[in-house]
C-alpha positions, 0 to 999 in steps of 0.5 A: 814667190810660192804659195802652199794652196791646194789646187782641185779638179775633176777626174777629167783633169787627168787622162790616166792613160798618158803621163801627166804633165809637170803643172798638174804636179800637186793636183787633188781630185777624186778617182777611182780606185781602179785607176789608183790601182792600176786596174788590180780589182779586175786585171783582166778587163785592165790588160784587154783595155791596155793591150788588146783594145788599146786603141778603143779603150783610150780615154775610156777607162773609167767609163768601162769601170763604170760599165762593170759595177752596173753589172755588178750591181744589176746582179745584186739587185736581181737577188732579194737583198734590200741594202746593197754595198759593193766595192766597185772599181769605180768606188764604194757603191751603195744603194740608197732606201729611195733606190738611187746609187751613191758612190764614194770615191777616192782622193788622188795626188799628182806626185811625180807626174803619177796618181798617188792615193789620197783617202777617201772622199766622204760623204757619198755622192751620186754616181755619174758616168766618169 
């Protein structure tokens, strides 16, 4: 017997660097974009990540995405501009009115053992490290 039910989990369920395995077939969780892109926003630091450094960078793709928008983001803030909005590589990055950063993220499904994009995951939610 089969059921038609959606499953959900965090990013954490799928390491983007390995192929995933047949039970996470279907699976919905929210990534990055980068990760869905297969690093197309920044494609230097993608290929230092996958060739370069491919033994340190393991496992810590999304980490080094997030690392990069908070440099983005710490130059716009350095400006005068009060409402900032950036499409970062680990989502779309706002500055709330009280100072916090939301990000929005993407919904990914596993289909044939990759990450396939989704849509948008709405509404914002506070950025965390991946």
């Amino acid at each position: 017997m089969t059921y038609d039910l959606a499953v959900y989990a965090t990013s954490d369920a799928l390491d983007p660097g390995t192929r995933a395995s047949a039970d996470l077939e279907g699976l919905v969780y929210p990534e990055m974009p980068w990760i869905l892109d297969g690093g197309q926003e920044a494609p230097g630091l993608w290929d230092v990540l996958h060739h370069e450094w491919a033994a340190a960078g393991r496992g810590h793709l999304r980490l080094y995405a997030f690392g990069f928008d908070a440099f983005q983001l710490m130059r716009q803030m350095r400006g005068t501009a009060r409402a900032i909005t950036i499409d970062g590589l680990t989502g779309e990055l706002e500055v709330a009115a009280d100072g916090r950063v939301q990000r929005r993220l993407e919904w990914a499904r596993i289909e044939g053992g990759r990450p396939q994009a989704a849509g948008v995951a709405s509404p914002f939610v506070p950025a965390s490290v991946p």
